[in-house]
Legacy VTK file of the C-alpha trace (Angstrom):
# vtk DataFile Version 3.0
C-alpha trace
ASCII
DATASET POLYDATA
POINTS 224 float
-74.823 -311.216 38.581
-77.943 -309.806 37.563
-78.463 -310.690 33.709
-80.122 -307.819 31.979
-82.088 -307.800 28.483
-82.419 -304.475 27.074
-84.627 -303.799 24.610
-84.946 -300.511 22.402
-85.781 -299.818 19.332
-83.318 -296.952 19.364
-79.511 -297.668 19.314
-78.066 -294.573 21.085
-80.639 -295.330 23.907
-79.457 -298.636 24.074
-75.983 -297.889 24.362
-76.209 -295.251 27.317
-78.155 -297.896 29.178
-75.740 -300.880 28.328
-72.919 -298.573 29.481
-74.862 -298.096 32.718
-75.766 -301.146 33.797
-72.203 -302.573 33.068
-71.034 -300.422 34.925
-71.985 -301.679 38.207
-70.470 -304.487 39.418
-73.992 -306.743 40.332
-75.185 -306.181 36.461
-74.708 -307.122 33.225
-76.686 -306.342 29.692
-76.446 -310.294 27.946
-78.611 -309.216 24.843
-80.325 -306.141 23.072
-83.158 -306.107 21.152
-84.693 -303.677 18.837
-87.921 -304.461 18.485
-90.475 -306.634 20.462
-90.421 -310.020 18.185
-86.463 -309.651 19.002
-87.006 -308.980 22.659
-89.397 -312.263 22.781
-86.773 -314.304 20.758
-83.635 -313.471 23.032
-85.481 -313.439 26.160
-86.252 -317.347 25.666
-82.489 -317.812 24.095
-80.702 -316.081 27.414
-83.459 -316.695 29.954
-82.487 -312.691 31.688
-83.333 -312.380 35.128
-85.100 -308.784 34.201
-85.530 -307.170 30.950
-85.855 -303.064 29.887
-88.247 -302.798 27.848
-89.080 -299.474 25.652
-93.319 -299.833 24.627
-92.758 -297.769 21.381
-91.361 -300.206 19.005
-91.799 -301.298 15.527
-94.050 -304.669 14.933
-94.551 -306.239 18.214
-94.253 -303.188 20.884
-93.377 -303.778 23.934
-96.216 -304.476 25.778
-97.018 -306.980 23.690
-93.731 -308.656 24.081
-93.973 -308.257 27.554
-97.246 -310.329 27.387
-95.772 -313.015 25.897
-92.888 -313.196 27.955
-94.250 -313.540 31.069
-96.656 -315.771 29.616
-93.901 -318.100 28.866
-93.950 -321.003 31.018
-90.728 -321.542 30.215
-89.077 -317.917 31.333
-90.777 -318.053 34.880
-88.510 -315.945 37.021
-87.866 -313.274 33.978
-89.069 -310.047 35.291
-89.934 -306.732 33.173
-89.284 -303.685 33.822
-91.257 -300.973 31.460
-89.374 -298.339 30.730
-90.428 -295.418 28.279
-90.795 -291.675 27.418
-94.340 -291.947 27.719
-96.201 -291.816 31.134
-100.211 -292.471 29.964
-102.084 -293.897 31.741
-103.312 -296.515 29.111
-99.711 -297.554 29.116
-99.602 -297.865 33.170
-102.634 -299.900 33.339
-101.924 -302.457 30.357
-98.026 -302.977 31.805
-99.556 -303.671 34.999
-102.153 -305.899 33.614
-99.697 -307.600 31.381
-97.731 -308.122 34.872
-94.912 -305.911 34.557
-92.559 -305.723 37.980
-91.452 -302.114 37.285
-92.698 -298.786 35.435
-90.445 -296.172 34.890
-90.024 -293.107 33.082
-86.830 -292.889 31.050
-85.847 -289.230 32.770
-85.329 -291.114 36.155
-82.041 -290.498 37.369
-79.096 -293.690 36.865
-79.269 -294.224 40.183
-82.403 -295.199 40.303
-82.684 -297.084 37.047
-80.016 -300.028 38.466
-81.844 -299.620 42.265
-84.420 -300.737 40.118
-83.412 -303.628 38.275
-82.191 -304.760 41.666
-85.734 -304.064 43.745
-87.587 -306.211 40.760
-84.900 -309.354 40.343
-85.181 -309.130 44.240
-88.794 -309.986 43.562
-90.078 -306.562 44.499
-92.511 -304.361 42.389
-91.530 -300.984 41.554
-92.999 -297.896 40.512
-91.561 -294.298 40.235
-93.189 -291.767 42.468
-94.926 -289.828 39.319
-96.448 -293.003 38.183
-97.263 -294.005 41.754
-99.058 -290.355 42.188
-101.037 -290.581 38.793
-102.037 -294.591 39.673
-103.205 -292.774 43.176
-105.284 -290.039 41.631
-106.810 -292.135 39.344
-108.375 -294.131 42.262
-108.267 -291.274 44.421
-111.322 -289.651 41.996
-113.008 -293.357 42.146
-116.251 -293.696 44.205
-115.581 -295.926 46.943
-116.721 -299.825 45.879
-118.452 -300.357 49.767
-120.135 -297.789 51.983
-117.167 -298.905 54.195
-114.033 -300.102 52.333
-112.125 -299.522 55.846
-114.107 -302.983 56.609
-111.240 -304.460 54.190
-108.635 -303.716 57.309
-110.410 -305.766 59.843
-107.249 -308.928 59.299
-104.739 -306.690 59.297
-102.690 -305.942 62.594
-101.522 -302.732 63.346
-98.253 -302.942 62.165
-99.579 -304.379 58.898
-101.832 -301.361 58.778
-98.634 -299.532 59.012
-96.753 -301.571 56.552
-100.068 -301.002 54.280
-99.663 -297.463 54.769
-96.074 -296.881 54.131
-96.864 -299.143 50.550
-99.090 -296.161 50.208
-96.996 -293.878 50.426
-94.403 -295.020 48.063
-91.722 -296.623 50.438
-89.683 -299.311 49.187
-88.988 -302.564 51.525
-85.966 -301.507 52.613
-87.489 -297.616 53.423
-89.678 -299.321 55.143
-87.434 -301.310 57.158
-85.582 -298.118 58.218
-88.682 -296.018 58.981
-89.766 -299.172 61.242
-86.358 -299.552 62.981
-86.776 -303.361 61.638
-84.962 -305.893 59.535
-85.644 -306.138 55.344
-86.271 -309.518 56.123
-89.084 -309.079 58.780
-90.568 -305.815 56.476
-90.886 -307.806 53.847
-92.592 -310.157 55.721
-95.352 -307.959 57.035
-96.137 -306.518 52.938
-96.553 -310.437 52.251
-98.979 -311.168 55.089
-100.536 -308.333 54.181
-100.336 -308.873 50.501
-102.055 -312.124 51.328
-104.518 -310.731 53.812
-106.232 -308.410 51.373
-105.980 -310.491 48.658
-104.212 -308.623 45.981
-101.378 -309.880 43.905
-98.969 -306.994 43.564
-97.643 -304.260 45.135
-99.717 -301.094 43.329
-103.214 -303.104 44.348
-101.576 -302.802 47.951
-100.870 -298.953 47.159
-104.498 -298.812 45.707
-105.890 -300.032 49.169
-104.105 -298.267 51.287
-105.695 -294.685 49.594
-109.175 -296.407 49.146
-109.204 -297.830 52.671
-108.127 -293.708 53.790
-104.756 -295.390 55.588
-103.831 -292.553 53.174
-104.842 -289.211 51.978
-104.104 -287.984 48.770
-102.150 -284.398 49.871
-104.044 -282.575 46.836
-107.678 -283.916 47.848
-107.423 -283.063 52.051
-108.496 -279.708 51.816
-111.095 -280.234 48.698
LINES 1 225
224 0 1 2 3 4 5 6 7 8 9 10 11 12 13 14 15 16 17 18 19 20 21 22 23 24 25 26 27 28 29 30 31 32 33 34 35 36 37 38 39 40 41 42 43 44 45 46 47 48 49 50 51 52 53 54 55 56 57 58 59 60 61 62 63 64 65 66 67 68 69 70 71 72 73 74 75 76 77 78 79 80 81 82 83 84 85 86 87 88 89 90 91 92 93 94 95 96 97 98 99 100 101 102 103 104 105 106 107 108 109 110 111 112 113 114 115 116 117 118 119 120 121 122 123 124 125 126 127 128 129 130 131 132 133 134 135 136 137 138 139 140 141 142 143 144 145 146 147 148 149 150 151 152 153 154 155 156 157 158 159 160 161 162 163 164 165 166 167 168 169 170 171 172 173 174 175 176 177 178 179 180 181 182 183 184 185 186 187 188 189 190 191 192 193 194 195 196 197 198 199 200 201 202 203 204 205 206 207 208 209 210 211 212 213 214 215 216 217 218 219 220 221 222 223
């Protein structure tokens, strides 16, 4: 069972989510909080494998509760999973810096709100596609850092440029897996070599690379 913290400063929100998540039969909401000191104080009283958490809250928001609970030594597989009405990109950046698994827009469809507290306690990262896209065209309008960031490749294999690639393009593991006629197991596999390769520590650097490096083009920029 995957043990879920939610945490919302809104009680109606919280309640449509708790009935959600219990819903399914690999999930389970163990606490709610309503505001980030709360989130911070139940997180290190249940020890949840992933937590929701809203970044407009009263007091401590959310992403400074995140900060502090992954900072915890002692809640080291607790994962966060941002998850708010707001898509900025100040917010985007600071979860990500704060080392949030997951970014997600409260709009996204149920479906893929428990797909994605599964693909993060699984020990994936995830991002929705609009995030992923604005992430992309921030670095898309970036001058490149080398006269040849494709240079950056030269480890990789050519299935690992593929894997790389795929990242890129939004693809979870498992889509990945299919579109590679391969095992879970073994794609997984090929984003950690390549993870490791390049040197980054989480899945959006990867996606960051892979439009940098030109594995892939941004569809708005190919005929600017």
């Amino acid at each position: 069972m995957i043990r879920v913290l939610l945490a919302d400063d809104q009680a109606l929100v919280r309640a449509g989510f708790r009935a959600l998540l219990d819903s399914a039969p690999d999930i389970g909401v163990v606490a709610e909080a309503g505001d980030g000191e709360e989130a911070v104080r139940l997180a290190r009283a249940e020890r949840p494998d992933v937590v929701l958490m809203d970044i407009r809250m009263p007091g401590v928001d959310g992403l400074a509760a995140a900060g502090r609970i992954l900072a915890d030594p002692g809640l080291p597989e607790t994962r966060i999973v941002i998850l708010t009405t707001f898509d900025l990109d100040e917010y985007i950046f600071e979860a990500l810096r704060a080392g949030a698994s997951g970014f997600l827009v409260k709009d996204t469809e149920p479906r893929d709100l428990l797909q994605a507290v599964r693909v993060v306690h699984a020990g994936e990262a995830l991002l929705s596609p609009a995030i992923t896209r604005r992430l992309i065209a921030d670095y898309a309008r970036r001058p490149p850092s080398a006269p040849d960031p494709s240079v950056r490749l030269n480890g990789l294999t050519d299935r690992e440029r593929e894997v790389v690639a795929l990242v890129g393009g939004g693809l979870s593991n498992e889509e990945i897996a299919a579109r590679l006629v391969v095992s879970p197991a073994t794609a997984k596999t090929h984003v950690s070599r390549s993870m490791v390769k390049l040197g980054v520590r989480d899945r959006a650097q990867l996606v960051v690379i892979a439009y940098e490096t030109a594995l892939v083009t941004p569809r708005w920029s190919r005929n600017t």
